[in-house]
PDB file of N, CA, C and O in Angstrom:
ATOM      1  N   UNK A   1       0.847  -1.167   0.000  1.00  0.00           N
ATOM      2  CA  UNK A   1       0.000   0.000   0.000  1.00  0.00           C
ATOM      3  C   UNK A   1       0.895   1.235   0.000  1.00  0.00           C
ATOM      4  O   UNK A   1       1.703   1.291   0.927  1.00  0.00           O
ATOM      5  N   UNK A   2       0.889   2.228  -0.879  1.00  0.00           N
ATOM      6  CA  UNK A   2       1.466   3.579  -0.941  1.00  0.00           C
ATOM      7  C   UNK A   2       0.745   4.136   0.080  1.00  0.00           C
ATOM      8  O   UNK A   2      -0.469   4.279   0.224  1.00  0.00           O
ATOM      9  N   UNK A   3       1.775   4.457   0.838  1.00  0.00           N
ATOM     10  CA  UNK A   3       1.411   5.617   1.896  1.00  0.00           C
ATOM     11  C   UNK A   3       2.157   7.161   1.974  1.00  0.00           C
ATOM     12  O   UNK A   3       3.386   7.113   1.993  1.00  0.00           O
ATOM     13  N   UNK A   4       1.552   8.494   2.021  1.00  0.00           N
ATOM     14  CA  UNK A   4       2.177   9.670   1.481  1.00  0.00           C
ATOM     15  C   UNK A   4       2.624  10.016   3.435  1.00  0.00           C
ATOM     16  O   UNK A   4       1.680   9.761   4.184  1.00  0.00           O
ATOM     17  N   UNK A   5       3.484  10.360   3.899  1.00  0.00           N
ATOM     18  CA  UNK A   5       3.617  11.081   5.318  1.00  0.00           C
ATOM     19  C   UNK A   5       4.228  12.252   4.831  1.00  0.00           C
ATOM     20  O   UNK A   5       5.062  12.291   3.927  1.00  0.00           O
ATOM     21  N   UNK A   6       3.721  13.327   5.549  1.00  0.00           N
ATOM     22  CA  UNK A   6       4.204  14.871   5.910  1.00  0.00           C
ATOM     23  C   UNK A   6       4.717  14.662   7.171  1.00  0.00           C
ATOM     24  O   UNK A   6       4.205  13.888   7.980  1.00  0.00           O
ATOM     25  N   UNK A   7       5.806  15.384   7.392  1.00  0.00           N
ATOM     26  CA  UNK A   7       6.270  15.369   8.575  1.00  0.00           C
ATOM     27  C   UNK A   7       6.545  17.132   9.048  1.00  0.00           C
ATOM     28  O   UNK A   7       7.121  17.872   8.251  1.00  0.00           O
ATOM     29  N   UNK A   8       6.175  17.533  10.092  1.00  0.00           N
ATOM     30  CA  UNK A   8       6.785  19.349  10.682  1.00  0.00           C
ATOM     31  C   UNK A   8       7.561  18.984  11.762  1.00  0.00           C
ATOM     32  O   UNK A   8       7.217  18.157  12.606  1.00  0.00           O
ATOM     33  N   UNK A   9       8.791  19.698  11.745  1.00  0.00           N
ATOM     34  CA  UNK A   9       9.478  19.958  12.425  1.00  0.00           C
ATOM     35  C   UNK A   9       8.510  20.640  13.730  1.00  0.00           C
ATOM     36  O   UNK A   9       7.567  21.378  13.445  1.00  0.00           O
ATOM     37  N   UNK A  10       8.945  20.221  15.587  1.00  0.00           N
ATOM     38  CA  UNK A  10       8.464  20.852  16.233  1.00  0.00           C
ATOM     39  C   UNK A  10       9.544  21.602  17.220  1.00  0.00           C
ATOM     40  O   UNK A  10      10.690  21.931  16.915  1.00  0.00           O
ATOM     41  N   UNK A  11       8.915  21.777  18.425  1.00  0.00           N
ATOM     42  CA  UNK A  11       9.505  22.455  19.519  1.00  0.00           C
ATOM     43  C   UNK A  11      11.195  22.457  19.099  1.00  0.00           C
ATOM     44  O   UNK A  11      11.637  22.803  18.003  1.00  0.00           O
ATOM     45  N   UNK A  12      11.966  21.996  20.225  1.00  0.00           N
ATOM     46  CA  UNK A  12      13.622  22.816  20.392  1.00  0.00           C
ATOM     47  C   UNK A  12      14.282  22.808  19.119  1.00  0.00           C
ATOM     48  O   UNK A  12      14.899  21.764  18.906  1.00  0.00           O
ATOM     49  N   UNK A  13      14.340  23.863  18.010  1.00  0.00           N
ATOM     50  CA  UNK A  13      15.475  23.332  17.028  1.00  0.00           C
ATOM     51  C   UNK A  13      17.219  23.976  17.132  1.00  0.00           C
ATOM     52  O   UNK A  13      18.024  24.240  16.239  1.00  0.00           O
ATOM     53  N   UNK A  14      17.319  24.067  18.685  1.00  0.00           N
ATOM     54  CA  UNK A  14      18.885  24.159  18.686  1.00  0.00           C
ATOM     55  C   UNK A  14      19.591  22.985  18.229  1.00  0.00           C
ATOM     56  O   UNK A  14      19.129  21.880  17.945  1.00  0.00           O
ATOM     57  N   UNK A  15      20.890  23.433  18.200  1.00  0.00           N
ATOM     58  CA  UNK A  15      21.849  22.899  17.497  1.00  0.00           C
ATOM     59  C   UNK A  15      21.863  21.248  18.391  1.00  0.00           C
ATOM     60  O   UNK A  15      21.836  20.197  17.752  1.00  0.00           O
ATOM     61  N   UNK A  16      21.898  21.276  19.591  1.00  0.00           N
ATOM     62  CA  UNK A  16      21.895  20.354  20.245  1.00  0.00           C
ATOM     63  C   UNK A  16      20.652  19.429  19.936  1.00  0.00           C
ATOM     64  O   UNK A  16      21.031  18.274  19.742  1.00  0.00           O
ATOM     65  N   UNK A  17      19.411  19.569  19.840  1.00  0.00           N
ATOM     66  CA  UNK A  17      18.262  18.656  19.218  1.00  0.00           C
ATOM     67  C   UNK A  17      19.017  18.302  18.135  1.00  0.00           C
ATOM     68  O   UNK A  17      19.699  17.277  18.163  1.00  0.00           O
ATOM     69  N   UNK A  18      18.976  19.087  17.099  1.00  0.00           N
ATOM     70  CA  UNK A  18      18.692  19.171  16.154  1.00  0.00           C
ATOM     71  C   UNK A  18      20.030  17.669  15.605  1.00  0.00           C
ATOM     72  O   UNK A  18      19.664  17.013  14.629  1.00  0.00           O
ATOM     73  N   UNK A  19      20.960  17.399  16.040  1.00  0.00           N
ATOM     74  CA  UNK A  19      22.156  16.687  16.356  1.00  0.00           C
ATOM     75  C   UNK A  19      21.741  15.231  16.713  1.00  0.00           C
ATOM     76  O   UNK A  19      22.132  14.268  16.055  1.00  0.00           O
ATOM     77  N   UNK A  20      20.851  15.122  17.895  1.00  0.00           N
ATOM     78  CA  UNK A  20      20.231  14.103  18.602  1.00  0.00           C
ATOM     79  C   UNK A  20      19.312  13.004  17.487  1.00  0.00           C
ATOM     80  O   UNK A  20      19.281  11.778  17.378  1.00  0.00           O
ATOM     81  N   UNK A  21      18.396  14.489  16.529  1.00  0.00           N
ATOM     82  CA  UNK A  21      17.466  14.093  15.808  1.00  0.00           C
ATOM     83  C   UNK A  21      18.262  13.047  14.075  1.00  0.00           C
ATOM     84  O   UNK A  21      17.740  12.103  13.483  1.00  0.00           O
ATOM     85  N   UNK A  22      19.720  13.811  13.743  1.00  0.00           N
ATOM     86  CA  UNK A  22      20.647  13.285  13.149  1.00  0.00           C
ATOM     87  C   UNK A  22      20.977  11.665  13.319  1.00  0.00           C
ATOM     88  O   UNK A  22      20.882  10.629  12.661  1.00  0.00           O
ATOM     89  N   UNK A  23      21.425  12.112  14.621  1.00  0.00           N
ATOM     90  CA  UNK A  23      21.820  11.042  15.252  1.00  0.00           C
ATOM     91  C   UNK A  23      20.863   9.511  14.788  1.00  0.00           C
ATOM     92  O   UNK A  23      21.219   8.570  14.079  1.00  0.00           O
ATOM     93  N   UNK A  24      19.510   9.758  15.539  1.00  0.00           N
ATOM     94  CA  UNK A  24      18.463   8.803  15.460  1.00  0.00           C
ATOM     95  C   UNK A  24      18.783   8.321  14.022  1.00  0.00           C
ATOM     96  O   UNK A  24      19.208   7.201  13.742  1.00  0.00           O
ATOM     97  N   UNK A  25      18.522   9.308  13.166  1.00  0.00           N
ATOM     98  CA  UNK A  25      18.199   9.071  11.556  1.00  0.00           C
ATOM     99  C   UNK A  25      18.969   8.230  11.090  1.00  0.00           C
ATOM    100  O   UNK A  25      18.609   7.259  10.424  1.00  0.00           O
ATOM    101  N   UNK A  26      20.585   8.624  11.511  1.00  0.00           N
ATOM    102  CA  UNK A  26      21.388   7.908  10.898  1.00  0.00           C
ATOM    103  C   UNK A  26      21.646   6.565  11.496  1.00  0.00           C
ATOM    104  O   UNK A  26      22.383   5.752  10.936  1.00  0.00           O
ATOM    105  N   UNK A  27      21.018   6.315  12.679  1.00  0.00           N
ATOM    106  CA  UNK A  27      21.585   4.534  13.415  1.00  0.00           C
ATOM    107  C   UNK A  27      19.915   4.258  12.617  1.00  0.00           C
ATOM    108  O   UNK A  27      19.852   3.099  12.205  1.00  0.00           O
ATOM    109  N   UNK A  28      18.688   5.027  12.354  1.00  0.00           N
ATOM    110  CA  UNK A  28      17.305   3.757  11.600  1.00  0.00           C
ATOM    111  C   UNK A  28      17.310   4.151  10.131  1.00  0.00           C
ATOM    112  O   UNK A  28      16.460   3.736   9.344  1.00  0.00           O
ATOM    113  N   UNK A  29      18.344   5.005   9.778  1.00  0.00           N
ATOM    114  CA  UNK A  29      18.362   4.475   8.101  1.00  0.00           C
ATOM    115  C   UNK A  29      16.462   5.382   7.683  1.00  0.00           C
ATOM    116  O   UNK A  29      15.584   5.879   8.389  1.00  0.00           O
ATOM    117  N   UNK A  30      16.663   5.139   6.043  1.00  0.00           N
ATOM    118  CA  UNK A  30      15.368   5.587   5.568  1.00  0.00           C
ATOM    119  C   UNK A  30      14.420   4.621   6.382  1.00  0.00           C
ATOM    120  O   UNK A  30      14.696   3.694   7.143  1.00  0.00           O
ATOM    121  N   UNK A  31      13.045   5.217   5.914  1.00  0.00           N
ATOM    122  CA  UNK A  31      12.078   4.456   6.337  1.00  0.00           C
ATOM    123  C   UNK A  31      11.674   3.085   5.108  1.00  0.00           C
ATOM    124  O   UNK A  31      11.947   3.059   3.908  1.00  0.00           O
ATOM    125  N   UNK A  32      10.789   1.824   6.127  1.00  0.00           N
ATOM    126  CA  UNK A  32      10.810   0.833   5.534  1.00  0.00           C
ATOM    127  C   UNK A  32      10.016   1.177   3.850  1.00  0.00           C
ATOM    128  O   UNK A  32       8.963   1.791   4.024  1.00  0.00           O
ATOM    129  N   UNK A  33      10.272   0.946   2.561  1.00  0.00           N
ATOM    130  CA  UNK A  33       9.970   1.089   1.801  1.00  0.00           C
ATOM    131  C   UNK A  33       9.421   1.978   1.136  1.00  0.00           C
ATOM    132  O   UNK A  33       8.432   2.101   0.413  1.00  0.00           O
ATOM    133  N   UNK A  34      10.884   3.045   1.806  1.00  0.00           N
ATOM    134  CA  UNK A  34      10.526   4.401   1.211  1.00  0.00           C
ATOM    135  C   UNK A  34      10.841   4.382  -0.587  1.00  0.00           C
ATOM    136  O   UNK A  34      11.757   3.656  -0.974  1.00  0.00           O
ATOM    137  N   UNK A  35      10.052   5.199  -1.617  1.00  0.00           N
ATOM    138  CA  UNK A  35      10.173   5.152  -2.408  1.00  0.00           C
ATOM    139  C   UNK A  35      11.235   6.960  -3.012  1.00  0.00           C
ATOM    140  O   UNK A  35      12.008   7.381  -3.873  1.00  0.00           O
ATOM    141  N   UNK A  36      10.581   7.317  -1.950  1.00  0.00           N
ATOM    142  CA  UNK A  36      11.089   9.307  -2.137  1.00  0.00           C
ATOM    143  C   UNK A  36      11.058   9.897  -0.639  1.00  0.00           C
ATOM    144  O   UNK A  36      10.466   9.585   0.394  1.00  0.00           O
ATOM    145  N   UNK A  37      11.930  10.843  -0.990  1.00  0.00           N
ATOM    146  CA  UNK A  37      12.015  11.858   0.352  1.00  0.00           C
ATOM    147  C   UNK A  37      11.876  12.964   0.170  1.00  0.00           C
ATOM    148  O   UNK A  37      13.043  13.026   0.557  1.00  0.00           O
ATOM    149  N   UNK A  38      11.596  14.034  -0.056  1.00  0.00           N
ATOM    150  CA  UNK A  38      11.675  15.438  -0.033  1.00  0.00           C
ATOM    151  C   UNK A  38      11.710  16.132   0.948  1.00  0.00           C
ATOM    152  O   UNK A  38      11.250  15.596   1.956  1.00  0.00           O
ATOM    153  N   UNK A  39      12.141  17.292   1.071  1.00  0.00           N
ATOM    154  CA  UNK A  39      12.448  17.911   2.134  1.00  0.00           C
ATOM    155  C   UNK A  39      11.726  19.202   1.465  1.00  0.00           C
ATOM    156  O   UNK A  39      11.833  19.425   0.259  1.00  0.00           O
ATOM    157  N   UNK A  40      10.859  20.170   2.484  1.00  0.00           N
ATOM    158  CA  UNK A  40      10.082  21.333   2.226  1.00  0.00           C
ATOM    159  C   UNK A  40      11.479  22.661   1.580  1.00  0.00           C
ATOM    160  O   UNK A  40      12.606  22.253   1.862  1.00  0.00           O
ATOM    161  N   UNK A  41      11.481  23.499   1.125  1.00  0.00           N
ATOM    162  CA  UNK A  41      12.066  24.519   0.955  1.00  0.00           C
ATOM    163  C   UNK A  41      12.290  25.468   1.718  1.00  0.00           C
ATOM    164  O   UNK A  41      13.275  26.201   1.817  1.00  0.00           O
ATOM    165  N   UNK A  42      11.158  25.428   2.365  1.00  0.00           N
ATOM    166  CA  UNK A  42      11.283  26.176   3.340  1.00  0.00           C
ATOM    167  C   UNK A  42      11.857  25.900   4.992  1.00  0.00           C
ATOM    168  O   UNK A  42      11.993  26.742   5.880  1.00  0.00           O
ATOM    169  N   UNK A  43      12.138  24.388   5.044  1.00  0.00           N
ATOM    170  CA  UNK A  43      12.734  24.333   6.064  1.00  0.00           C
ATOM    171  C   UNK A  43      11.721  23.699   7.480  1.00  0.00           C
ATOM    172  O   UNK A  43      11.969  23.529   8.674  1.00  0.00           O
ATOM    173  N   UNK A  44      10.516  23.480   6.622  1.00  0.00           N
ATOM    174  CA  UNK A  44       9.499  23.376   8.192  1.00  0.00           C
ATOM    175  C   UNK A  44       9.392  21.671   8.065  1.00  0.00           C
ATOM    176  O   UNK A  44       8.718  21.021   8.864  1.00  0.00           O
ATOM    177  N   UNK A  45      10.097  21.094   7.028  1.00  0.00           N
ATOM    178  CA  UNK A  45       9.519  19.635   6.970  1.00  0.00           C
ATOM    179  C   UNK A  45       9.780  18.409   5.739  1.00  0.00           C
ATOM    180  O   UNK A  45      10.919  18.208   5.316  1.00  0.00           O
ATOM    181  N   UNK A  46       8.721  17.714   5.287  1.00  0.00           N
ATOM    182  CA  UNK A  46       9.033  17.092   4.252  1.00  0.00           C
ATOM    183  C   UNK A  46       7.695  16.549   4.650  1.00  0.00           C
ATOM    184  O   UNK A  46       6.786  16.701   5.466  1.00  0.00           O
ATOM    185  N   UNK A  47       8.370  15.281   2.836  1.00  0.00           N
ATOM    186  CA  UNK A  47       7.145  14.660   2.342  1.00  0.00           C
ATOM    187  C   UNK A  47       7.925  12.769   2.200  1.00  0.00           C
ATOM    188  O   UNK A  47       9.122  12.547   2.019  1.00  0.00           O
ATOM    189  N   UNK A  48       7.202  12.055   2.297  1.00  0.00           N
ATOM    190  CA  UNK A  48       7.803  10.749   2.378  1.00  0.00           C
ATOM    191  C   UNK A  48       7.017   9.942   1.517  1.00  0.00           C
ATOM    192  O   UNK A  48       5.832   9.757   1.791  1.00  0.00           O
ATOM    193  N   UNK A  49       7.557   9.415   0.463  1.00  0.00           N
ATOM    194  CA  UNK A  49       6.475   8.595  -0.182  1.00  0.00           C
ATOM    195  C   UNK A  49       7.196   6.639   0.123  1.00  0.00           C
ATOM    196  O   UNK A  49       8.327   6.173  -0.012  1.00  0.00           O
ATOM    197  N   UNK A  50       6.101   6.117   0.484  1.00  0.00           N
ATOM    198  CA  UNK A  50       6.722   5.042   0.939  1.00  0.00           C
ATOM    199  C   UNK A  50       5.509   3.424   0.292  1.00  0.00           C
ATOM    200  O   UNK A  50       4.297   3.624   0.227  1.00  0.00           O
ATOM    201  N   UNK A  51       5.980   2.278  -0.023  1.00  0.00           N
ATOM    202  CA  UNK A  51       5.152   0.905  -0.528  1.00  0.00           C
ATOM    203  C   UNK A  51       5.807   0.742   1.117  1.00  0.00           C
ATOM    204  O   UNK A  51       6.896   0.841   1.682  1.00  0.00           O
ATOM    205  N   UNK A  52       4.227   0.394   1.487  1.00  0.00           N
ATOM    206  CA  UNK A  52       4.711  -0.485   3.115  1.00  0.00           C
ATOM    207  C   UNK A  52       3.610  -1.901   2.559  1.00  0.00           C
ATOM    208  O   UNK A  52       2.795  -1.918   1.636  1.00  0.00           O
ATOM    209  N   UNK A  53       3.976  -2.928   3.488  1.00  0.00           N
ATOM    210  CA  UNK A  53       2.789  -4.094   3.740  1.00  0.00           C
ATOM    211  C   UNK A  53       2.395  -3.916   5.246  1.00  0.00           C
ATOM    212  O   UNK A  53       1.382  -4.441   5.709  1.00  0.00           O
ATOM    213  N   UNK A  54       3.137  -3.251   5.881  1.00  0.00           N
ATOM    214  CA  UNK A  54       2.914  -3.103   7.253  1.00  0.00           C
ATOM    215  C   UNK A  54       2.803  -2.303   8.145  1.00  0.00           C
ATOM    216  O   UNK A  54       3.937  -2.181   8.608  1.00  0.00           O
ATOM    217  N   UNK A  55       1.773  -1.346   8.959  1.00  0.00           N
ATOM    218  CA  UNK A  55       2.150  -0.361   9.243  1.00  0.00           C
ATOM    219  C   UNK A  55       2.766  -0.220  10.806  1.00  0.00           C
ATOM    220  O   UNK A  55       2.828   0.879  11.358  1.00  0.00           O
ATOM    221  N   UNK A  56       3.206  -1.444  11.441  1.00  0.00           N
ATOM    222  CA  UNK A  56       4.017  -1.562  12.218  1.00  0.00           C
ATOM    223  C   UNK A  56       5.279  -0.413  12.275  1.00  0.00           C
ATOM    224  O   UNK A  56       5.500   0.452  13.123  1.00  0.00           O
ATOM    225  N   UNK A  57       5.923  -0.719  11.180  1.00  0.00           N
ATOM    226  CA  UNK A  57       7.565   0.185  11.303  1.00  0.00           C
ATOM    227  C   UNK A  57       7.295   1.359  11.106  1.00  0.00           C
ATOM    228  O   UNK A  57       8.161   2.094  11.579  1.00  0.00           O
ATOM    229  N   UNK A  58       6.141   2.100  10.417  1.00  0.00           N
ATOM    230  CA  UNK A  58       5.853   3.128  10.225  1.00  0.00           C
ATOM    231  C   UNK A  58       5.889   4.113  11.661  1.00  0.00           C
ATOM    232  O   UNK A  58       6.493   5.159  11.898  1.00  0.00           O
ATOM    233  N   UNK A  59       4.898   3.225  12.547  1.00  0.00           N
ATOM    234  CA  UNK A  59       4.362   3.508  13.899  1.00  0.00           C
ATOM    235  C   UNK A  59       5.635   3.703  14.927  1.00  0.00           C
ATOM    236  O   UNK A  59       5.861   4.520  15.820  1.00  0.00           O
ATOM    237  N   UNK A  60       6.383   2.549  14.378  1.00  0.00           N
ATOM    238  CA  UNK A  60       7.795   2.721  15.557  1.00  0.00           C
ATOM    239  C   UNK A  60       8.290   3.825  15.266  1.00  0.00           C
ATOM    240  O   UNK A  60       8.709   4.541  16.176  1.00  0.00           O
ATOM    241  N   UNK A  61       8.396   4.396  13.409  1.00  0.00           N
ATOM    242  CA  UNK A  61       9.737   5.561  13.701  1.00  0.00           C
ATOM    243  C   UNK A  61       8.825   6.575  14.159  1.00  0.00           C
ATOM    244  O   UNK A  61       9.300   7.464  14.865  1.00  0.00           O
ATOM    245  N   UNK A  62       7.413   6.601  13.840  1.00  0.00           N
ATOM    246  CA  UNK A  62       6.784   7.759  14.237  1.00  0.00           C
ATOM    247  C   UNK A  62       7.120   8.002  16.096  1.00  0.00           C
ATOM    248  O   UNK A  62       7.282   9.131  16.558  1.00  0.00           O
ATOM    249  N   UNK A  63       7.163   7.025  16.764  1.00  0.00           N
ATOM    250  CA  UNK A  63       7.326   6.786  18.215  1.00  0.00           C
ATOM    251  C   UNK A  63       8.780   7.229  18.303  1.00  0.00           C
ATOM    252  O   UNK A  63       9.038   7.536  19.467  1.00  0.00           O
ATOM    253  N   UNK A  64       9.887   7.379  17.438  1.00  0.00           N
ATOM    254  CA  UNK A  64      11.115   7.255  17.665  1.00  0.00           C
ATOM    255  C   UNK A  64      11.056   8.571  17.247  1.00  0.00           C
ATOM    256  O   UNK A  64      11.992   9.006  17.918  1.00  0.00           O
ATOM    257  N   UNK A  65      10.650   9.507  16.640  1.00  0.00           N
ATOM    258  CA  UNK A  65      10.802  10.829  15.798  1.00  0.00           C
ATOM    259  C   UNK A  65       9.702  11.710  16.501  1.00  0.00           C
ATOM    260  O   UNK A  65       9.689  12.920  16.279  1.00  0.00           O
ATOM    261  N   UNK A  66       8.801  11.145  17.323  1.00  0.00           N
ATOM    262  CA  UNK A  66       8.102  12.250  18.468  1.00  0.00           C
ATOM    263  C   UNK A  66       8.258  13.818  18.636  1.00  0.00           C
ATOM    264  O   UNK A  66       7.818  14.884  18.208  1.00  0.00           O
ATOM    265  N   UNK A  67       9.314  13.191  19.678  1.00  0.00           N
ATOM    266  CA  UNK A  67      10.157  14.343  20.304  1.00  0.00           C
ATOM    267  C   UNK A  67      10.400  15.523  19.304  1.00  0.00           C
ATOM    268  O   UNK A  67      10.476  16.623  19.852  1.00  0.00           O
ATOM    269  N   UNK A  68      10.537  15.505  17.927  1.00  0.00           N
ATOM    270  CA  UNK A  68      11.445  16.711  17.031  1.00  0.00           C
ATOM    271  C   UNK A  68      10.157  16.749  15.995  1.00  0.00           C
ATOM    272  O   UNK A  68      10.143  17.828  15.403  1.00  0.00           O
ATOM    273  N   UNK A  69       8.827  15.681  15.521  1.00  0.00           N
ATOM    274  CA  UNK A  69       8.147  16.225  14.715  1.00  0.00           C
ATOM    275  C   UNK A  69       6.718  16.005  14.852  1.00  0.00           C
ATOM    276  O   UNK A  69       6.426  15.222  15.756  1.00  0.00           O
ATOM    277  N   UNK A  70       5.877  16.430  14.274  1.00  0.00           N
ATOM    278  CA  UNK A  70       4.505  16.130  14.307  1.00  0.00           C
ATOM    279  C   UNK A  70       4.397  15.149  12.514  1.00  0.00           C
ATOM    280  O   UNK A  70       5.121  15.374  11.544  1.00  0.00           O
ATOM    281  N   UNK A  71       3.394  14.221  12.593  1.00  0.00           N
ATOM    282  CA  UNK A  71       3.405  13.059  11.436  1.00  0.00           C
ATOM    283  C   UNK A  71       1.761  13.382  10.881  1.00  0.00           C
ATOM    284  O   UNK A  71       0.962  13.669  11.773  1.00  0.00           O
ATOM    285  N   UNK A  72       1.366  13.352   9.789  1.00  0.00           N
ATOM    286  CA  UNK A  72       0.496  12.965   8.643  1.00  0.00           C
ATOM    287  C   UNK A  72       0.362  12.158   8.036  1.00  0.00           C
ATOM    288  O   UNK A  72       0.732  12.413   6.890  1.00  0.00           O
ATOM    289  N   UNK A  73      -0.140  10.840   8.203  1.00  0.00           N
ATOM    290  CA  UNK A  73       0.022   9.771   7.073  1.00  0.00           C
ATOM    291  C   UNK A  73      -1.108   9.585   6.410  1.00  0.00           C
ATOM    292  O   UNK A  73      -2.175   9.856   6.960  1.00  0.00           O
ATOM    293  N   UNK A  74      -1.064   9.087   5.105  1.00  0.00           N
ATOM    294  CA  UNK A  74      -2.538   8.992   4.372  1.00  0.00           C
ATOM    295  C   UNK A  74      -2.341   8.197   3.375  1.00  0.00           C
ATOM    296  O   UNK A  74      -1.324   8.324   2.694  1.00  0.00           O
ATOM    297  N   UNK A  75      -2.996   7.520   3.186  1.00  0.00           N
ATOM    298  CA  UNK A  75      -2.728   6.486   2.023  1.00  0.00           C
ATOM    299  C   UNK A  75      -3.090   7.012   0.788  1.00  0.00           C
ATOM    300  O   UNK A  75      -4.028   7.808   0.824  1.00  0.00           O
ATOM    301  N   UNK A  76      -2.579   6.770  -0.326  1.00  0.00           N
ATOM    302  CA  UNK A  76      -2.274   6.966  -1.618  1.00  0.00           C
ATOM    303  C   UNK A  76      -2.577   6.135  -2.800  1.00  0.00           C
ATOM    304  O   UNK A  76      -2.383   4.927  -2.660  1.00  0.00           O
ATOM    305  N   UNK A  77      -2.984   6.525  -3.855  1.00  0.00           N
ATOM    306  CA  UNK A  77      -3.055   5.687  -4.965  1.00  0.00           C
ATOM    307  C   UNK A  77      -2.181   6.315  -6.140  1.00  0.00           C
ATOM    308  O   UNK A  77      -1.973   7.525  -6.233  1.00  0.00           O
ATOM    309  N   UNK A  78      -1.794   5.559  -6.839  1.00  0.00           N
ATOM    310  CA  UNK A  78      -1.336   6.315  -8.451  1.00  0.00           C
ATOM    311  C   UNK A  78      -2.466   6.415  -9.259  1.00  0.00           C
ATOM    312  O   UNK A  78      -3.352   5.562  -9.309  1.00  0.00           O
ATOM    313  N   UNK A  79      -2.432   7.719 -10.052  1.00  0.00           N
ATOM    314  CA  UNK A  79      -3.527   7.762 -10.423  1.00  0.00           C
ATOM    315  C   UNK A  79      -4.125   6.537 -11.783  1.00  0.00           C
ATOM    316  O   UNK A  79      -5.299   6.365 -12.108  1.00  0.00           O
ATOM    317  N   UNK A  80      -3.023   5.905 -12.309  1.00  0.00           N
ATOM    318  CA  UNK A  80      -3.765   4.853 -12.862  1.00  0.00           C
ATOM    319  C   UNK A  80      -4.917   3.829 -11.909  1.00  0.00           C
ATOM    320  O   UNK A  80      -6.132   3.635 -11.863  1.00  0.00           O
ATOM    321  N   UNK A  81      -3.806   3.403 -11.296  1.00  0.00           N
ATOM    322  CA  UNK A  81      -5.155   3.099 -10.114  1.00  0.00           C
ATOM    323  C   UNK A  81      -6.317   3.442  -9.306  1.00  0.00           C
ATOM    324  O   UNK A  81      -7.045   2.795  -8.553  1.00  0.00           O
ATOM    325  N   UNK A  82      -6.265   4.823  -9.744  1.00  0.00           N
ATOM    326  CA  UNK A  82      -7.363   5.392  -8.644  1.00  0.00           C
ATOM    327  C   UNK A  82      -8.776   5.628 -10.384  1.00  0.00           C
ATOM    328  O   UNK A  82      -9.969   5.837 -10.163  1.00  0.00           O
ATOM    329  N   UNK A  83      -8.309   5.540 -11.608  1.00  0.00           N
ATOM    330  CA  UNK A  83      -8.911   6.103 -12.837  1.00  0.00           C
ATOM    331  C   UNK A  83      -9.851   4.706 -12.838  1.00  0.00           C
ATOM    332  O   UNK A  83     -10.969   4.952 -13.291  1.00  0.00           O
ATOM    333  N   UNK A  84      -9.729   3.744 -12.568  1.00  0.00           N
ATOM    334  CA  UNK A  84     -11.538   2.902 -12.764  1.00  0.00           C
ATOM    335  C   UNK A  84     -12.114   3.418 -11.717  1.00  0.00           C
ATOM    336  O   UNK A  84     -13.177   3.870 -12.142  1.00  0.00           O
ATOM    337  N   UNK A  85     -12.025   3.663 -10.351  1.00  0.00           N
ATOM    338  CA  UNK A  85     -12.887   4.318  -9.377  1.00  0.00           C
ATOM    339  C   UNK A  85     -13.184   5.517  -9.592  1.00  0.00           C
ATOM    340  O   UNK A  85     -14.349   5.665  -9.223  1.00  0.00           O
ATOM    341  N   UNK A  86     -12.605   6.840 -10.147  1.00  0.00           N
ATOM    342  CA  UNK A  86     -13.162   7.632 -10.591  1.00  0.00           C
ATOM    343  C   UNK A  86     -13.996   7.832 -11.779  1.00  0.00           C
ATOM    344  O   UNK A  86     -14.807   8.742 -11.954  1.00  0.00           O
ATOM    345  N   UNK A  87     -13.671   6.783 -12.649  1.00  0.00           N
ATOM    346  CA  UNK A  87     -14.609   6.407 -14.065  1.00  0.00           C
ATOM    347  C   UNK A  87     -15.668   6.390 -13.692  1.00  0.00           C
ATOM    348  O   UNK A  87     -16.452   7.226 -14.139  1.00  0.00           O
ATOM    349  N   UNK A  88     -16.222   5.167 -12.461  1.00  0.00           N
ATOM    350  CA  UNK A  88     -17.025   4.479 -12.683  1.00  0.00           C
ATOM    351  C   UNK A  88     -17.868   5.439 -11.592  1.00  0.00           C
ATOM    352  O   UNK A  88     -19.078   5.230 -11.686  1.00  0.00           O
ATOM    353  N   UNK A  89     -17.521   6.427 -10.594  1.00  0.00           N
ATOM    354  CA  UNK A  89     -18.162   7.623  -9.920  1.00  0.00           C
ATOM    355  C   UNK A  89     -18.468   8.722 -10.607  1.00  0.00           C
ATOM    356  O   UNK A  89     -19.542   9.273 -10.367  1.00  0.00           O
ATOM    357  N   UNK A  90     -17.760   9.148 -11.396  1.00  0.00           N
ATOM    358  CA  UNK A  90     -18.208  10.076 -12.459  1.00  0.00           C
ATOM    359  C   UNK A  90     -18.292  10.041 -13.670  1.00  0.00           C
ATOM    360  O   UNK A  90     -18.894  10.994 -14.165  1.00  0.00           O
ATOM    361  N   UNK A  91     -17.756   8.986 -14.619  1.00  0.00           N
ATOM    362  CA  UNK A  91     -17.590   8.292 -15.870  1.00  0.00           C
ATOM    363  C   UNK A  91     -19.036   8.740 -16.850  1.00  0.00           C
ATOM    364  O   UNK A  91     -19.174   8.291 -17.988  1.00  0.00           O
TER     365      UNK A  91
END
């Protein structure tokens, strides 16, 4: 299942969080079956596009990434896939 997460940066972003939050990232690696990452332009966040079967690992990094962000997840279709359900609703 494609799942889209937004992620915002929250509360302390001194140098010292901000290090801690590094830290984490780099000992759990991307997320499980991430496909893309983006990062906002502006600095407040990103976008994660990810094929999970499970939303177990999702839940852990969200539990592990707390502390530094607030999470959005929503499931996703490509739009080939989503074009017989919209056919057949508005077709």
């Amino acid at each position: 299942m494609l799942m889209a997460t937004r992620y915002t940066f929250k509360g302390d972003q001194s140098p010292d969080s901000v290090k801690a939050l590094l830290a984490v990232f780099a000992e759990r690696g991307a997320a499980e079956g991430q496909i893309a990452h983006y990062v906002s332009a502006d600095g407040r966040g990103g976008l994660i596009i990810a094929d999970v079967q499970d939303q177990q690992a999702g839940y852990e990094n969200a539990l592990a990434y707390q502390q530094w962000m607030d999470f959005q997840t929503t499931p996703i279709l490509t739009i080939d896939d989503a074009m017989p359900a919209i056919m057949a609703a508005f077709g």
